[in-house]
N, C-alpha and C positions, 0 to 999 in steps of 0.2 A: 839759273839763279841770277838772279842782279842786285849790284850792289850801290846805294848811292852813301857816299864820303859825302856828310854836310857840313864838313868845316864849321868854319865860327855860326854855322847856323843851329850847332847842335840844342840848344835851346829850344826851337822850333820844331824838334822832331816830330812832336805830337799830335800838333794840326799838320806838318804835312804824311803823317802815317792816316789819318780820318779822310783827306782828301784821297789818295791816293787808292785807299778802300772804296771809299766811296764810290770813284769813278773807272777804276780798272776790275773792281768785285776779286782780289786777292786781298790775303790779310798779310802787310806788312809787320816784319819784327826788327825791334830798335835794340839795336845794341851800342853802348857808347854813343858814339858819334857816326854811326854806320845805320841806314835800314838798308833789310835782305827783303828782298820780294820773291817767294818760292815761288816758282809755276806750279800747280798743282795739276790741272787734267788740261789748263787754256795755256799758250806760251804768251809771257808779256812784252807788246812790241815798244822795244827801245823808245822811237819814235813818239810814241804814246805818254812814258813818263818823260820825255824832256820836255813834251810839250805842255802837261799838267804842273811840271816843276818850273816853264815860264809862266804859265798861267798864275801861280800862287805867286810866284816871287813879285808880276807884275801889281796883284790884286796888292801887298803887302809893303807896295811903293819899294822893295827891295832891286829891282830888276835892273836897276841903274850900279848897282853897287856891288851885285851879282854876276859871274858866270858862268854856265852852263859847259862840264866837257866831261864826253863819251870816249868812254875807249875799251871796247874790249869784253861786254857787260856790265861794265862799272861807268856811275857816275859821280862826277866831282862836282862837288859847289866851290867855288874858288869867289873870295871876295878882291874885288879889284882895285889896285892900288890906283890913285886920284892925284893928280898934281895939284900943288895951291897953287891960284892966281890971284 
């Protein structure tokens, strides 16, 4: 099972639960601020959703503001703190 923590992107969950169907052919479930992606009969490569989860973030202009960390079957969305200049 994996899990992605979308942080302040819980708002978002929804388009990224459709992408994530869409292109891996599991059905993700949203819980809070959490989606669980069961393996069902295929195992889902890590790899695979970090790479869908740049994808969306960069399509969403978010990717700069975004990042991406893996640990263990879970992923985090962490938004990144910015200096003023």
């Amino acid at each position: 099972m994996v899990q992605i923590n979308l942080g302040k992107l819980k708002d978002r969950g929804d388009e990224i639960i459709a992408l994530l169907e869409e292109k891996l052919g599991v059905s993700p479930v949203l819980e809070g601020g959490k989606i669980l992606l069961e393996e069902e009969d295929r195992p889902v490569k890590m790899k695979d959703v970090k790479t869908y989860l740049k994808k969306y973030l960069h399509r969403e202009g978010l990717r700069k503001d975004t990042r991406i960390l893996v640990d263990k079957g879970e992923v985090n969305l962490v938004a990144i703190k910015r200096k003023e200049e």
